[in-house]
C-alpha positions in Angstrom: 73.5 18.4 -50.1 74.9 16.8 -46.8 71.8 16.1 -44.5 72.2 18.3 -41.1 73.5 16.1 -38.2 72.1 17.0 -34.6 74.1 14.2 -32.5 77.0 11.9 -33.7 79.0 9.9 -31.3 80.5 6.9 -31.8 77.3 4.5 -30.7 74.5 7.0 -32.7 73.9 9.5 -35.2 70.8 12.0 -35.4 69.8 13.9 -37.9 67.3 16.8 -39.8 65.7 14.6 -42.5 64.4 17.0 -45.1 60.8 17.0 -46.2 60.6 15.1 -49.5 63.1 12.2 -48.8 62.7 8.5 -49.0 64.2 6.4 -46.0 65.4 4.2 -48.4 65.3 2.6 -51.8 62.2 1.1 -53.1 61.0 -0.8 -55.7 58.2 1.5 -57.1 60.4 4.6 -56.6 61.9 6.0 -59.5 63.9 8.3 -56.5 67.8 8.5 -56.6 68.5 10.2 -52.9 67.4 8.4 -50.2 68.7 9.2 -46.4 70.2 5.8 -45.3 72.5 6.0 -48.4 73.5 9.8 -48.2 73.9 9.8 -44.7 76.3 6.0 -44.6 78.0 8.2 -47.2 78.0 11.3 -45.8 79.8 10.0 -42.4 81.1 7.0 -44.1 80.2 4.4 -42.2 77.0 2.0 -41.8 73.9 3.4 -40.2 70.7 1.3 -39.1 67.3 2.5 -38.5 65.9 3.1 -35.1 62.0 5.0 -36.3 61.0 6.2 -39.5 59.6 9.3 -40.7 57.8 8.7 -44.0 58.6 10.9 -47.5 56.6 14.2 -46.7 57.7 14.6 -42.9 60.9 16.5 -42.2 62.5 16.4 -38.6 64.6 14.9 -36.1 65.5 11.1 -37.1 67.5 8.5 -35.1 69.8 5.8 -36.3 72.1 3.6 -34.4 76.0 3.1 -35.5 76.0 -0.8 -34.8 72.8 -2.9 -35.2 73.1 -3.3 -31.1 72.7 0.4 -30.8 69.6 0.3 -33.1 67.7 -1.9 -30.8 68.4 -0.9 -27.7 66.9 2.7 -28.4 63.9 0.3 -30.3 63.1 -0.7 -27.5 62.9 2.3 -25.7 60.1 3.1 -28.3 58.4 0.2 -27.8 58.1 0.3 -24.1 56.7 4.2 -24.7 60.0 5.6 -23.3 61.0 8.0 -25.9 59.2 11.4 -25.9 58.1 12.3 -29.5 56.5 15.7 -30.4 55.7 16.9 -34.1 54.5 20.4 -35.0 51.7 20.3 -37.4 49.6 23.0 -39.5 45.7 21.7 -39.6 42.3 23.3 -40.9 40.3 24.8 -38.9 40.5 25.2 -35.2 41.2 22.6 -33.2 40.5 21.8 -29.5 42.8 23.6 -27.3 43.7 19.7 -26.1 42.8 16.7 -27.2 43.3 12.5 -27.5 42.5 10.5 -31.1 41.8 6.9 -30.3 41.3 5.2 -33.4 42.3 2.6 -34.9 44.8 2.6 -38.2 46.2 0.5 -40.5 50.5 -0.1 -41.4 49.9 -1.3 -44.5 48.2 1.9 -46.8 44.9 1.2 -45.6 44.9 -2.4 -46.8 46.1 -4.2 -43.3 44.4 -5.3 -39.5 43.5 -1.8 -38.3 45.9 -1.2 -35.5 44.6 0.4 -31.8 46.6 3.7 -32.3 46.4 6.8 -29.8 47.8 10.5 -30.6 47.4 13.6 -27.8 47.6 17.3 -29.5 47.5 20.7 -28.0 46.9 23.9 -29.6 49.3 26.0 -29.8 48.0 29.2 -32.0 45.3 29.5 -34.6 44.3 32.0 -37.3 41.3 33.2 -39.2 42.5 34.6 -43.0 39.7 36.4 -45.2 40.0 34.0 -48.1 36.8 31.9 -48.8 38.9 28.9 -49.8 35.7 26.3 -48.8 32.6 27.1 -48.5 32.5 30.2 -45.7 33.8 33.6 -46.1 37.0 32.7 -44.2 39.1 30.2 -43.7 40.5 29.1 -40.1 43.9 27.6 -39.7 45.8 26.0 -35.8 49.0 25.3 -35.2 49.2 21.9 -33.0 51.9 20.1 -31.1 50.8 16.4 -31.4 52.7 13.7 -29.5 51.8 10.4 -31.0 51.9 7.5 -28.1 51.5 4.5 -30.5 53.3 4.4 -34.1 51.7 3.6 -37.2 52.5 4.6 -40.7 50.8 7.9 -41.2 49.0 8.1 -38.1 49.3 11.9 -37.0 47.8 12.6 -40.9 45.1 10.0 -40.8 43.9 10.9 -37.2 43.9 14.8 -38.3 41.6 13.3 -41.5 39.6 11.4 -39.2 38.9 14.4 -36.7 38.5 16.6 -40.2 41.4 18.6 -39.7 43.2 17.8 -42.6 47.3 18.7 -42.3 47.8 21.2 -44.8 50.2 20.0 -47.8 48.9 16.3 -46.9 48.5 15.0 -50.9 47.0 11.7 -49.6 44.9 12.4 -46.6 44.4 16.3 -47.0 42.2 18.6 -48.1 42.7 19.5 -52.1 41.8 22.9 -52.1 43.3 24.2 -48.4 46.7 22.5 -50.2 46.2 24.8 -53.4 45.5 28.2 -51.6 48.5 27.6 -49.8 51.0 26.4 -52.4 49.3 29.7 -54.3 49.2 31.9 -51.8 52.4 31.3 -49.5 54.4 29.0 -51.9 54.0 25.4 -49.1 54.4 22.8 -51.7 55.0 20.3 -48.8 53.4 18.8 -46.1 53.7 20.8 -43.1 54.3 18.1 -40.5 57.8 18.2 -38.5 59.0 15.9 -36.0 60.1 19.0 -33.9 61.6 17.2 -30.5 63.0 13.8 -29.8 63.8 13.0 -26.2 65.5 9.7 -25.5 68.0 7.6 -23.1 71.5 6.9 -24.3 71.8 3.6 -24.8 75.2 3.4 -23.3 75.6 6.5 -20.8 72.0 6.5 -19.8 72.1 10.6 -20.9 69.0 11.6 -21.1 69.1 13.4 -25.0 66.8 15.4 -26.3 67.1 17.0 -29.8 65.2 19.7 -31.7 64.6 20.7 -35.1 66.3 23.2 -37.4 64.3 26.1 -38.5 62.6 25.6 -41.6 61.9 28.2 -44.0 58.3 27.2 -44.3 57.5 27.3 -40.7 59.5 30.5 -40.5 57.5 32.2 -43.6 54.1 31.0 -42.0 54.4 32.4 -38.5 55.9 35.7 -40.3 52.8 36.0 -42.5 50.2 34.8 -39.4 52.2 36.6 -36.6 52.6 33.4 -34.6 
């Protein structure tokens, strides 16, 4: 299926990268769809990479049209210009506002941890009467978390590291919160989303923001919790 474009012009292209897709093609994937080839297709014409969302993330995503384009709005991420906010389900109840400054690694645990800093805010939360730990009920938030550094993984393993686990996180998540809601409200994914991208047009100047499409997770979630 053609991935949804949010901005095209002729200098960038944004897009709605689905939950579930590779960037691009690896070695150790045995994945045929990958969003740098279905999008050059899609618009026929090259694309380049400005940020990356990994596999299990969905949401707004960036590219340049010429390899000049790509690094000028690089930069703009480097110098902590672009405003980046995800949406994100986590057990239990977070803060109503918070920082996480700790250090990660780029390289799956294995490289130099990395100073990294994330901010979150709550913005709903919800207690359901299933015992799916060890109390009689289990406690859910829904958090807007703006990550001002950018590591691989680095919203999921700062929500491990605080021990609220993203829900649908298979690698730094919680087992059995991931099972009750696969069982109970059909999430088989992680339920992370790069919800708003805000960022300066490399040749106007434009200020550009972008959001995300609905998704029918989210949408069957807040139904369910009244959000």
């Amino acid at each position: 299926m053609p991935l949804p474009i949010l901005y095209q012009d002729e200098h960038l292209v944004v897009i709605h990268k689905p939950s579930g897709l590779l960037m691009h093609r690896s070695p150790i994937s045995r994945d045929r769809v990958f969003v740098l080839q279905t999008l050059r297709d899609q618009i026929g014409r090259r694309v380049y990479p400005i940020h990356r969302l990994d596999r299990a993330t969905s949401g707004v995503l960036a590219f340049g049209l010429t390899p000049e384009m790509a690094r000028a709005v690089a930069g703009q991420f480097e110098s902590h210009r672009v405003e980046k906010r995800y949406r994100a389900l986590a057990r239990g109840w977070v803060a109503a506002s918070g920082e996480i400054d700790h250090p990660v690694s780029d390289d799956a645990g294995r490289g130099t941890p990395q100073p990294a800093l994330t901010r979150y805010r709550r913005l709903a939360r919800v207690e359901l009467p299933y015992a799916v730990d060890r109390y009689p009920s289990s406690r859910y938030s829904l958090v807007e978390v703006c990550p001002v550094t950018g590591h691989r993984q680095q919203i999921r393993r700062h929500f491990k590291h605080i021990s609220h686990h993203l829900i649908g996180d298979t690698t730094h998540g919680n087992g059995r919160h991931n099972r009750f809601f696969r069982e109970r409200y059909g999430i088989h994914r992680l339920m992370l989303t790069a919800q708003r991208l805000c960022l300066d047009h490399p040749v106007s100047g434009e200020r550009l923001c972008l959001e995300a499409l609905p998704e029918p997770e989210w949408e069957r979630l807040f139904a369910a919790f009244g959000w």
